[in-house]
N, C-alpha and C positions, 0 to 999 in steps of 0.2 A: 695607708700607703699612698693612696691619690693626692694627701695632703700636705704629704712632704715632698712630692713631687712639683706639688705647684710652689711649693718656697723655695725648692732651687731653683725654678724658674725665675721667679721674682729676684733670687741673690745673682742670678747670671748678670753679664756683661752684656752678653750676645742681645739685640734688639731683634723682634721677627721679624722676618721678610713680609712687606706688604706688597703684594700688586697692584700696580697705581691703574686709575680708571680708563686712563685714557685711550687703551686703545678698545674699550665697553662704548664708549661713546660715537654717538652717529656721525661719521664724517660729513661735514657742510662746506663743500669747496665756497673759498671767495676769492681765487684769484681771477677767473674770468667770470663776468656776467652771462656770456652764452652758455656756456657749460653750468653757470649755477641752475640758470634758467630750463635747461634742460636734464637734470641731475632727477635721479630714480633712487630716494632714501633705503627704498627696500632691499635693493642691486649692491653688489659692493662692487669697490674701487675697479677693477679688473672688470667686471661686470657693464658697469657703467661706460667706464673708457672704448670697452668693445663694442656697444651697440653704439656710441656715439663713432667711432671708425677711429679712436684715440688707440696709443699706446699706451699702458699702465708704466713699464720700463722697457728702455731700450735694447736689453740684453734679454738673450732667449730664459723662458721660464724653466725654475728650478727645477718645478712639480704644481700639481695638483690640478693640469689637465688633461683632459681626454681628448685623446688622436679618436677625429673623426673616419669609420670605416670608409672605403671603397666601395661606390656604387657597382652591381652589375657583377658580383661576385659572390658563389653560392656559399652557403655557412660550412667552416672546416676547411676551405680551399680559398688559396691567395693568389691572385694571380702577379707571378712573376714579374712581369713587364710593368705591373703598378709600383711596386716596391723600391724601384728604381726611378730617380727623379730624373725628370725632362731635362731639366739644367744643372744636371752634375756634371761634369766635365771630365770625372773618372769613371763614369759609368761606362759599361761594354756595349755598346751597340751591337744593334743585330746584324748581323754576316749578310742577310737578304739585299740590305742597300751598299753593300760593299759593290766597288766598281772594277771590275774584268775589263783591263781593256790589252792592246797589244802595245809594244815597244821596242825599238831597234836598240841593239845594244853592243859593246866590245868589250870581246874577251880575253884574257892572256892566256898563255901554251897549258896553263893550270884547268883551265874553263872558269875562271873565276872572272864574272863581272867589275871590268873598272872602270867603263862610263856607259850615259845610258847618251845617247845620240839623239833621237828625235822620240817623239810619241804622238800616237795618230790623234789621241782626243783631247790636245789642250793643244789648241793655237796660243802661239807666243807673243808675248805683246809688244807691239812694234812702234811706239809712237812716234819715232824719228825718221821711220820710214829708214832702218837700216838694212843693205840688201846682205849682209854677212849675219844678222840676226836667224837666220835658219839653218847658218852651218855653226851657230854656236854652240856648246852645250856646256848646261851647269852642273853645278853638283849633286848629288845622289841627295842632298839634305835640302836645295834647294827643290827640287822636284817631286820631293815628297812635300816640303808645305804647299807646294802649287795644285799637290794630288788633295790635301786636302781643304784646300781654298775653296776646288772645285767642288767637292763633296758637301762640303758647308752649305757652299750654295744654292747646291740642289734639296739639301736639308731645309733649310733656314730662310725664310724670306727675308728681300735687302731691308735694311735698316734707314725708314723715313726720315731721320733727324729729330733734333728736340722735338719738333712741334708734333710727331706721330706718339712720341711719347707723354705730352703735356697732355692729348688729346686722350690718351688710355688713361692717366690719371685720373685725371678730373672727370670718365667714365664709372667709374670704382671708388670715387669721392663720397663722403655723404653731405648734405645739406649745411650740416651742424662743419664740418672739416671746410666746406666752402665758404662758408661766412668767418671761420676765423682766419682762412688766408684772407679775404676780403680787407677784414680790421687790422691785419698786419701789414695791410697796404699804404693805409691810412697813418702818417704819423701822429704821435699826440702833439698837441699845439706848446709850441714854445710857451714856456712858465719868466716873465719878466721877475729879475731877482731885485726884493726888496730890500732897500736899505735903511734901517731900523736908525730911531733917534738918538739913540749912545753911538752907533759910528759916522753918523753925521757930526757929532759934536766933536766926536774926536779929530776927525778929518780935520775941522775947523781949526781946531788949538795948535794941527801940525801945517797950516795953513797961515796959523798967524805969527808962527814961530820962523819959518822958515821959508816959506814964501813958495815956489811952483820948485824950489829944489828939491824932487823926489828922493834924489841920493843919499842926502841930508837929513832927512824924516826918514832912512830904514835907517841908520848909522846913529840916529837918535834913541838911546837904552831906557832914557825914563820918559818921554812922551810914546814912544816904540818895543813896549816890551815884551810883544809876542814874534819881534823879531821879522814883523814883515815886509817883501822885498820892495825895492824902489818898485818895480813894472808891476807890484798888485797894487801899492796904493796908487800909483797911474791911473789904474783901472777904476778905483775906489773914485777917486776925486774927478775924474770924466762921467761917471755914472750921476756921482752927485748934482753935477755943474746942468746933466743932460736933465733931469730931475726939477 
């Protein structure tokens, strides 16, 4: 039975599936020297990249991390307030820092608020020095982002500019992350392009034919047959001449 099995094997078409090596094989970066130089064969990719402070990929991982727990939280029990990110923007803040304050307001025969007049804890900003600026009033939509300009602010400390954030950065850098901004600072050194002695000679033949008329040498099909334009061989025949 086993042996007719393997001659229809052998009579198949179908080739087996082999799995190639390569991803068995030890990754050995060489596209940067500091990264080769500091590269852990043991560690993989992901491994690697994260103690040097690299990204493996730019887009968040699919799987096969572990969400590090919550300091200061007893086993079985999560505390609420962690679960929710600092800087979500949808998140519900606590009611505690919510602001009470008082406000003048006008009402119709309804009792229904249709503007608010003044409010005691937001001076209006006056840069013009306008004296009708205190009997102005804006809209209920204005006065709520002004409510929570203020709120923000009492939340959020003011924003230093690039330089407080350049300064957090390169706090939170590592060594290996500062030397490659370092080398990226650095351009590489201009490479002088060489001109090889088959296009010097050709140069030559469209030089003896034709004389400094570049127009003439692109327009020429059997000395010019890769068709190229008057301003490259310009370029060609000033390199040469500088040469």
């Amino acid at each position: 039975m086993g042996r007719e099995l393997q001659k229809k094997k052998r009579r198949s078409k179908r080739q087996p599936v082999r799995q190639p090596n390569k991803t068995k094989k030890i990754l050995n970066p060489r596209g940067n020297n500091i990264i080769a130089q500091n590269w852990n064969k043991n560690e993989t990719l992901a491994q690697n990249y994260r103690r040097l402070g690299l990204l493996a990929r730019l887009k968040a991982p699919a799987g096969g991390t572990e969400k590090k727990l919550a300091t200061g939280t007893s086993a079985g029990t999560v505390n609420p307030t962690l679960a929710i990110s600092k800087h979500d923007p949808f998140a519900i803040s606590n009611l505690d820092k919510a602001i009470i304050s008082e406000a003048k307001v006008e009402r119709d025969a309804d009792g229904k608020i249709i503007r608010i007049l003044s409010r005691s804890h937001i001076e209006k900003a006056n840069p013009l020095n306008d004296p009708l600026r205190a009997l102005d009033s804006d809209s209920e939509a204005e006065d709520a982002d002004a409510d929570a300009d203020a709120g923000a602010g009492a939340e959020y400390p003011a924003w230093g500019g690039l330089a407080e954030r350049e300064a957090a950065e390169d706090a939170n850098t590592t060594d290996i992350v500062r030397s490659l901004i370092e080398e990226s600072h650095n351009p590489a050194p201009k490479m002088k392009r060489y001109q090889s002695e088959a296009e010097r000679e050709w140069l030559q033949r469209l030089v003896d034919r034709h004389g400094d008329d570049t127009g003439a040498m692109a327009r020429d099909l059997k000395l010019n047959p890769m068709q190229q334009t008057a301003r490259d061989i310009g370029k060609r025949l000033k390199k040469m001449q500088e040469a």
